[in-house]
C-alpha positions as CSV (number, residue, x, y, z in Angstrom):
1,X,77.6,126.1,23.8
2,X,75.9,128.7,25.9
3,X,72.2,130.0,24.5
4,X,72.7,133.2,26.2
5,X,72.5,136.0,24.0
6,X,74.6,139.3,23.6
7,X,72.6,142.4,24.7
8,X,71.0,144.5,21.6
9,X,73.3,147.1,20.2
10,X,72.1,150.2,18.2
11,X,75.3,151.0,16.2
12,X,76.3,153.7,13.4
13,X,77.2,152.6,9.8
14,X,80.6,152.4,11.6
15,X,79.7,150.8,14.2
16,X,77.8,147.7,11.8
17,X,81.1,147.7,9.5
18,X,83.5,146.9,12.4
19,X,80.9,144.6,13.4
20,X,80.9,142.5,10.1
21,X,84.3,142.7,9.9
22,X,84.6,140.7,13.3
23,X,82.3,138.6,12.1
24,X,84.5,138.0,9.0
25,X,87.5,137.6,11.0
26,X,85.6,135.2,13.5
27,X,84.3,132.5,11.1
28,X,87.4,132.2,8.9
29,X,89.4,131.8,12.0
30,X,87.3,129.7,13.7
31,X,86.6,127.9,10.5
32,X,90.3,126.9,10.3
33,X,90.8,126.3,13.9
34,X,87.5,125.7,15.5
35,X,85.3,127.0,17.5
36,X,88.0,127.2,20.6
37,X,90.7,127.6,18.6
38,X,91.5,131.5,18.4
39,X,91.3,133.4,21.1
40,X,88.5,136.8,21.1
41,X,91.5,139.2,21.5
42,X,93.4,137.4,18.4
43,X,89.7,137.7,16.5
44,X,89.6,141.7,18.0
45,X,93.0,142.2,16.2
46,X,92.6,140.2,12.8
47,X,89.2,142.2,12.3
48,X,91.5,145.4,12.1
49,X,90.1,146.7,15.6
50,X,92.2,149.0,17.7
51,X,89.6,149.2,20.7
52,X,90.1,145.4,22.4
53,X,86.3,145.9,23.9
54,X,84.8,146.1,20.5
55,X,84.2,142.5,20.4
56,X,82.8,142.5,23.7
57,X,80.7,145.5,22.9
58,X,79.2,143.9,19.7
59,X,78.7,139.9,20.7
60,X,79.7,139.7,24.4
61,X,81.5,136.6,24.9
62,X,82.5,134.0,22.8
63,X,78.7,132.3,22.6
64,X,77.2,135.7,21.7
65,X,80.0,135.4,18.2
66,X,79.2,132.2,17.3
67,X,75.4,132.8,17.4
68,X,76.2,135.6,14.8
69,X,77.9,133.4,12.7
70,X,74.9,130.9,12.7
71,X,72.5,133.5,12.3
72,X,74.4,135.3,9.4
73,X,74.6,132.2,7.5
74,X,71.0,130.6,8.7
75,X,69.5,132.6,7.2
76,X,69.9,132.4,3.3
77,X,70.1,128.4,3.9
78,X,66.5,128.6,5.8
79,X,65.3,130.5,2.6
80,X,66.3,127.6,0.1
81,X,64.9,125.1,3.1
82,X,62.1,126.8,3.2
83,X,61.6,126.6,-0.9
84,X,62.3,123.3,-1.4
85,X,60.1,121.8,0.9
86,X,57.0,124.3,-0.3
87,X,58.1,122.2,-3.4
88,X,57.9,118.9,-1.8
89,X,54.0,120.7,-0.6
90,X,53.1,121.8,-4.2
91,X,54.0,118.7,-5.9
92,X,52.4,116.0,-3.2
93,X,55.8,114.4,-1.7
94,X,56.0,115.3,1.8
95,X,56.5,111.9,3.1
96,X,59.2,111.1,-0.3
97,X,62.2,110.4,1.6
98,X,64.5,111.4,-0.9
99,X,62.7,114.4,-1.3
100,X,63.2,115.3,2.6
101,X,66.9,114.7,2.3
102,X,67.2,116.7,-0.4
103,X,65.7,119.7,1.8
104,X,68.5,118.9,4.2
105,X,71.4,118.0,2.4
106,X,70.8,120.4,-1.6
107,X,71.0,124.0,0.7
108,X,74.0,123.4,2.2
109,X,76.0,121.9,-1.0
110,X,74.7,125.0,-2.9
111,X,75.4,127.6,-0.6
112,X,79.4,126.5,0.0
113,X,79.8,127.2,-3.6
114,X,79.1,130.8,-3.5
115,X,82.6,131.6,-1.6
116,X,84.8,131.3,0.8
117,X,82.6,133.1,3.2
118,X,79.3,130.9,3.2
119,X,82.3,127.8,3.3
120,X,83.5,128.9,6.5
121,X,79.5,129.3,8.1
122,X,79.3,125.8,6.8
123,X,82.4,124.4,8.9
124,X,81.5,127.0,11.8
125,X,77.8,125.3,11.6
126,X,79.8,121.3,11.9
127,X,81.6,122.7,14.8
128,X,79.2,123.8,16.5
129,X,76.9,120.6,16.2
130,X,80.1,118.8,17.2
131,X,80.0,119.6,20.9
132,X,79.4,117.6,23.0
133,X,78.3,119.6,25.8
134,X,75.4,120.7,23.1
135,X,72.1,119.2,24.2
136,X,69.6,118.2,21.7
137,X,67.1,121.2,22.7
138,X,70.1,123.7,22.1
139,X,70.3,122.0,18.6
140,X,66.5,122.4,17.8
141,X,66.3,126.4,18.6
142,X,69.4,126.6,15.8
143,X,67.5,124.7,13.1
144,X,64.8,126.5,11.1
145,X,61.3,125.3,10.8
146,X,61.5,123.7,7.6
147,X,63.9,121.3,8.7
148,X,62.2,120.2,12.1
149,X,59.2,119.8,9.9
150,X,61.3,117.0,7.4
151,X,63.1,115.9,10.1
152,X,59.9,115.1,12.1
153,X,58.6,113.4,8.8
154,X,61.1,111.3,8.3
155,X,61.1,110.1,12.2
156,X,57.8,108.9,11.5
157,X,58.4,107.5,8.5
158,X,61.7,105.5,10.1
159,X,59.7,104.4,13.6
160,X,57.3,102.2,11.5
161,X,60.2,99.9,10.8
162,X,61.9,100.5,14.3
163,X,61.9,101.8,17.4
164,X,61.7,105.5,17.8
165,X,64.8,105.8,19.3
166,X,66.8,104.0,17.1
167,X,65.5,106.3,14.7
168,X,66.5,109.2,16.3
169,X,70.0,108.1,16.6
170,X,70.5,107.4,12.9
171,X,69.0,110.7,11.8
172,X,70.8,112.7,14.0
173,X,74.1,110.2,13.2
174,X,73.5,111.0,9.1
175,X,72.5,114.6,9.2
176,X,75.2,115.3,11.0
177,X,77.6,113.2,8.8
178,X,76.6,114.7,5.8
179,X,77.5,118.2,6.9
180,X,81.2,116.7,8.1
181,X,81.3,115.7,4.7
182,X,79.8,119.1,3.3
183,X,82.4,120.7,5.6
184,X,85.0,118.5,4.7
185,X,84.5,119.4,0.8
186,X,84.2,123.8,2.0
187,X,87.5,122.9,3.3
188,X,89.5,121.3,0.5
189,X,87.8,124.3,-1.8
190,X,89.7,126.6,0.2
191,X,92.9,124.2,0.4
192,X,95.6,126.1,-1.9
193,X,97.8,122.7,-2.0
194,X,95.1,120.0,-2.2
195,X,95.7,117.0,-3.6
196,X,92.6,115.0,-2.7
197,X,90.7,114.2,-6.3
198,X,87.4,116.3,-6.3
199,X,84.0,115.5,-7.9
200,X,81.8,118.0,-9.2
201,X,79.8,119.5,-6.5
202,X,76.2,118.8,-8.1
203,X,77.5,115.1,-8.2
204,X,79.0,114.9,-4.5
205,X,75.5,116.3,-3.4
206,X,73.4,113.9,-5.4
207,X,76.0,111.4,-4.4
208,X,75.2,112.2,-0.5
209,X,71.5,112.6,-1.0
210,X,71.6,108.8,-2.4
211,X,73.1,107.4,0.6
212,X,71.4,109.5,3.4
213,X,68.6,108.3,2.0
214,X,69.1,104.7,2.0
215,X,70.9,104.7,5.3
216,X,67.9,105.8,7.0
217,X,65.4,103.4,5.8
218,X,67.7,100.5,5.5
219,X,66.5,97.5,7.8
220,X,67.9,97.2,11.2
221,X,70.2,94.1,11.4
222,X,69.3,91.1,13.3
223,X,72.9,91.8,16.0
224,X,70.7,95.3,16.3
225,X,67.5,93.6,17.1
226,X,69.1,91.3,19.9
227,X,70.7,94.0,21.5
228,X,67.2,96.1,21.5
């Protein structure tokens, strides 16, 4: 995904409600069908706009929306990053593990139980991440501070046991799995006909938090080691 921006806007009242109801149009569509999946014209239409430039006006092209998205549901998830880590500060556990994967993995289960909107941000937020054309530095200017700060923690907490990149890999590989999963649970919420069984949500994220945890520090296997 592009990092180019849409230009600035100054709008009326009006002009902010038809933009926020783009943006509502744009994540639970792009929720259900990702990223690509509907096209700015079928987004234009769903959000109830008769002008077929108001999306254009508003975001610009298609990288410009899905910034908005990010940044519409980055926000109250930095604020809950950004308190349980002064927690971590306050109580001394900056370099607990399963402290810093709690900082990670506690925002995002919380926040897809307030409604169907924050659920679609979350599964807007995994399809984003799951681009491949999206280069790491792209990632980092998405993330908020808090969580560069853990994840940088737990990289140096990982690289005494093995080599830096190899701990690179797996972080990026489990943060990134636990939001599929997080995703994956937004999505059967919304699911009228779903037959999957469901946990409690407090016990899928405690669930999650345990095996992050433990996949990060686990030892790296001797077939590992020979192919390092």
């Amino acid at each position: 995904m592009s990092t180019s921006r849409a230009p600035e806007r100054r709008s009326s009242p009006r002009g902010v409600e038809n933009r926020e109801r783009i943006l509502d149009a744009a994540e639970r569509l792009m929720a259900e069908r990702g990223i690509d999946g509907p096209s700015l014209n079928e987004i234009n239409t769903a959000a109830g706009q008769r002008n077929t430039a108001a999306l254009h006006y508003h975001f610009g092209r298609r990288d410009g929306l899905v910034r908005a998205i990010l940044q519409r549901h980055g926000r109250p998830l930095q604020e809950r990053h950004d308190a349980l880590y002064a927690e971590l500060a306050r109580t001394g556990r900056l370099r607990d593990v399963r402290g810093l994967v709690e900082v990670i993995v506690l925002p995002v289960a919380e926040y897809l139980a307030l409604g169907p909107s924050q659920r679609a941000g979350i599964r807007v937020w995994a399809a984003t991440l799951d681009q491949p054309e999206l280069a790491i530095e792209e990632i980092q200017t998405l993330v908020d501070p808090a969580l560069t700060r853990v994840s940088r923690t737990l990289l140096e907490i990982m690289a005494h046991d093995m080599p830096r990149d190899l701990a690179v890999e797996r972080l990026v590989s489990m943060v990134r799995g636990a939001l599929y999963i997080l995703a994956d649970r937004a999505a059967l919420e919304d699911a009228p006909a779903a037959r999957r069984p469901v946990l409690a949500l407090p016990l899928v994220a405690a669930n999650l938090v345990d095996m992050v945890s433990a996949a990060l520090v686990a030892p790296v296997g001797e077939p590992a080691r020979r192919l390092l």
